[in-house]
Each structure stands twice: as structure tokens, then as C-alpha cells.
N, C-alpha and C positions, 0 to 999 in steps of 0.2 A: 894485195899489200895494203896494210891500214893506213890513210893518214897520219903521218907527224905533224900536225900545227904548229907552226913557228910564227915569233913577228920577232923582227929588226927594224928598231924606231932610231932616229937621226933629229936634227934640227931641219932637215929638208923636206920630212915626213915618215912615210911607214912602210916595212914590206912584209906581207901574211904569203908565205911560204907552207910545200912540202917537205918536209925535211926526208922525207923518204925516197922523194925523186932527186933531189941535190943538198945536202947541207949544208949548202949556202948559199943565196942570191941578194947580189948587190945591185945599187941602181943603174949599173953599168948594165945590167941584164936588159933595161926598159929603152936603150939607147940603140935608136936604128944605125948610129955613126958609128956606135962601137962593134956592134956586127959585122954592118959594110967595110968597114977597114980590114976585118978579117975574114971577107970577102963570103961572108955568112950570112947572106941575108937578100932575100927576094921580095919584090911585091906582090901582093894577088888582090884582085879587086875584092871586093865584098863589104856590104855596111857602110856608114858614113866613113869616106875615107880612106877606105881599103882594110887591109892589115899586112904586118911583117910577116913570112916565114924565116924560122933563125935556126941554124944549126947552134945549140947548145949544147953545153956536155951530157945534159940530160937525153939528148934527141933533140931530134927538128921537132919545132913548138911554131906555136900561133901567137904573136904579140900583137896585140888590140888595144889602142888609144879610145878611149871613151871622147865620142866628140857629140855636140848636141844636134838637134834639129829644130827644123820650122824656124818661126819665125824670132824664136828666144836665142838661135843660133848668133845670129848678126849683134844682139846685144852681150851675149854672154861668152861665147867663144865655146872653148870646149871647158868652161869652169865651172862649178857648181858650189853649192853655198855648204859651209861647214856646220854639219851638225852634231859632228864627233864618227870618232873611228868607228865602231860598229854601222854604222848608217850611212856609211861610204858607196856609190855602188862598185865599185871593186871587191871590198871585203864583202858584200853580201853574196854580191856572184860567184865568189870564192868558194863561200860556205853551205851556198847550194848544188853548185857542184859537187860538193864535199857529202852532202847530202843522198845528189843521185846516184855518185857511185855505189853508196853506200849499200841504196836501195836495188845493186845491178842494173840501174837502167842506163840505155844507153846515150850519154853526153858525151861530151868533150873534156878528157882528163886536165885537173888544173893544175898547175905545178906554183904560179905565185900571183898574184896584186898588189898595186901598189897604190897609194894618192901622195900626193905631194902639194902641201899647204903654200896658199899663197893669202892671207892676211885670214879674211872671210870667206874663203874660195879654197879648192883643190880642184887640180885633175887627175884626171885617175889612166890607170894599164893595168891590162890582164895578160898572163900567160897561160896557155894551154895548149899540152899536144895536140902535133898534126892526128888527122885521121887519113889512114893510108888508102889513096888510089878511091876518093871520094868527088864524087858530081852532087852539087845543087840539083834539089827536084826542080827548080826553074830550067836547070841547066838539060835534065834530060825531056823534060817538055817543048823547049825550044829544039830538039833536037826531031821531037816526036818519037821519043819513047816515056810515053807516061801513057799504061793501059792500064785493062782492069786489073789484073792482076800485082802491080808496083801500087794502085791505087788503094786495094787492101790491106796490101803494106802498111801503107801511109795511115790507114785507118788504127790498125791497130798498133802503131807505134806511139801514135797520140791517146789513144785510149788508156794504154799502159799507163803513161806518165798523168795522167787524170786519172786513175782508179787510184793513185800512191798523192794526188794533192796537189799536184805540183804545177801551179798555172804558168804558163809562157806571155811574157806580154810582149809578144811581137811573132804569133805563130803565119807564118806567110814561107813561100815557095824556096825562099832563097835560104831559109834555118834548117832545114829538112834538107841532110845529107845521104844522098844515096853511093852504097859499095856493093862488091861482091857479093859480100857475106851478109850486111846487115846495115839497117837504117839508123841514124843516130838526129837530135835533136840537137843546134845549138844555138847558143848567140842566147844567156838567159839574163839580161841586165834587165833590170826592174820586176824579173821573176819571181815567185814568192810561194812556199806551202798555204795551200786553203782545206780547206775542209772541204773535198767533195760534195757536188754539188750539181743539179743540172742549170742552173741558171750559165754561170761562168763558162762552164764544161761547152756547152754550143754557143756562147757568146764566142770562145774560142775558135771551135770549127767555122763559125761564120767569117772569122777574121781568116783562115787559110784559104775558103771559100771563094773569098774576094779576092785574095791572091791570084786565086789560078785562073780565074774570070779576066783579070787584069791582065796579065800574062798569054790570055788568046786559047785556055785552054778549049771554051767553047767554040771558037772558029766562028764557023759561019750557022752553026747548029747547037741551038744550046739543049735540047731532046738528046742528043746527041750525048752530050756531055753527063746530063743526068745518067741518062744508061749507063754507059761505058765507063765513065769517072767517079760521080759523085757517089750513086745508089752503093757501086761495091765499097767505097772508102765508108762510108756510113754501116751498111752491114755489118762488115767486119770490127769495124770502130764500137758498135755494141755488143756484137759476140763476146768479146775483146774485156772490154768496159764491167760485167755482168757474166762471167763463164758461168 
């Protein structure tokens, strides 16, 4: 189904909607209370903060506060400085998702974004559908199932979305959704089309790399790890990259 792009602007701020998944979201939608009261709403860890699962009329979706990090956290909260609507990260992640579907690859469907002005500042919310009966590749590493073969997976799922531009600025263990059927990318806030490129394209890999390094994926062997981990995700990751 094609995007409808919508906004609904307020004196409170703005909301960039599907209008294909709902014809209408209010900022009652961004509201964990409004959920909870209707007894529609869960936590799940993940990212700064966690996020909501919400039963909406759309479908159960993902509701994700933009909150900051390091050490500009403690001064700035979760706000950010206003430099107009387009340049929101809400609406941008909006419109790249909007992008990947486009492109068939596989993301996290959006359904709306939101910011909400506070003088000089906004913060921002995203929504997007769950993805059903999905593990973090952290989550199946910690478990000790991440072999070679989930790992060429992984290679050429990242390949995919670098052959089409699309850089991830925060590709690490916990964005890399693994299902039955099929791997998906998400979490794309500060994401951006680039012009292919190998500089970026393994500045990237190196950032997952470290990931799974962090996460214990070498153990007590990191030979090991090469073999069995890295070598096939890389293989496949240029197969993949270059058919």
C-alpha cells in the first residue's frame, strides 16, 4: 500500500502521519496515559529509555520518545534545538522509513511522528508497527545462538540497505531484529541516504563489529569468532553488496 502523507499542525506542534494506516492521529496517540487507561500499553526495554508497545486501532505499534545521550543528556534533557519542521528528527525518520519501504527493504513500518515545541526546543515521538515474534540479534547471542549461518544473514541484510544508500547511524546488535521468516533493521534516527560508498559502508560494519565484540560475541576466542562470525557475515555482506 502507498503512503498517504499527512501533517496536523496545532499550537502545540505537528503530527506527519499515514493516512493509509489511520486517517487520523491525534496527540492523544503519543500519550503513554492515554493507552494505560485503556489498559493498552506495555513496556519493553530497548534504547534510551525503553519504548511503549500500544494497541492502536491501527495494530499494536512501537511508540518511541526521542531522548538524548552522553553527556549533553544531563544538560538538555530529551529537547533539541528548533531548526524547523523538516529537520525535526522525528519527521526525518518518518520519511526515511517512508523511503525504505519504498525501496522493499526490510524496516519498521511508520505510521506517524511527532515534535512538540517548547520555545527554542522540541521533543520529539515516533510511531511504528510491531514486528511480529522478533529477537534482538543481541538477544539471540546472549542466548548463544548467533552462528554462521544467522551471521550471513546479518551480512547480507546490511549489504542490501548499503547497495540502496542508506546509512544507519547506530548499526550495533540491538537494531538487527531477528524472526522466523526474515531479518529487519531499525531504530534509523539520525539515518540519512548517501551515495554509496566504501568509506561509510565499513566505517559502518566496524560500528556492528564492535557491537558484537562488546556483547562477548568472541568469548574467550576471538580466531574463533573470526571464523565462525565475522568471515561468513563479511562474505556474504559482499556477495550481497556487488551480485
Amino acid at each position: 500500500m502507498m503512503m498517504q502523507e499527512r501533517t496536523y499542525k496545532d499550537a502545540v506542534g505537528a503530527i506527519l502521519f499515514d493516512a493509509a494506516v489511520s486517517p487520523q492521529v491525534g496527540h492523544e496517540w503519543f500519550a503513554s496515559d492515554y493507552w494505560r487507561e485503556r489498559n493498552a500499553l506495555r513496556t519493553q526495554a530497548g534504547g534510551r529509555g525503553g519504548v511503549a508497545i500500544i494497541a492502536t486501532p491501527a495494530g499494536e505499534c512501537v511508540l518511541r520518545h526521542y531522548h538524548r545521550g552522553g553527556l549533553v543528556a544531563a544538560l538538555m534533557g530529551d529537547r533539541y534545538l528548533w531548526v524547523g519542521a523538516d529537520h525535526t528528527r522525528p519527521f526525518a525518520e518518518f520519511r526515511l522509513l517512508g523511503e525504505i519501504a519504498r525501496l522493499g527493504l526490510p524496516g519498521p513500518a511508520v505510521v506517524a511522528a511527532r515534535y512538540v515545541r517548547h520555545g527554542l526546543f522540541y521533543s520529539a515521538d515516533l510511531i511504528t508497527r510491531c514486528i511480529a515474534h522478533a529477537q534482538t540479534l543481541a538477544e539471540r547471542l546472549a542466548e548463544g545462538r548467533l552462528d554462521s549461518e544467522l551471521a550471513e544473514e546479518v551480512g547480507a541484510l546490511v549489504a542490501r540497505f548499503h547497495r540502496a544508500g542508506i546509512w544507519h547511524a547506530d548499526l550495533n546488535a540491538h537494531n538487527v531484529l531477528v524472526t522466523p521468516g526474515e531479518l529487519y533493521l531499525i531504530d534509523f534516527d539520525r539515518g540519512c541516504m548517501r551515495t554509496p560508498a566504501v568509506a561509510w559502508q565499513q566505517a559502518n560494519l566496524q560500528r556492528l563489529r564492535r557491537s558484537l565484540l562488546k556483547l562477548g560475541a568472541a568469548g574467550q576466542d576471538e580466531a574463533a569468532f573470526e571464523k565462525t562470525i565475522w568471515q561468513p557475515l563479511l562474505y556474504r555482506y559482499e556477495r550481497t553488496l556487488t551480485p
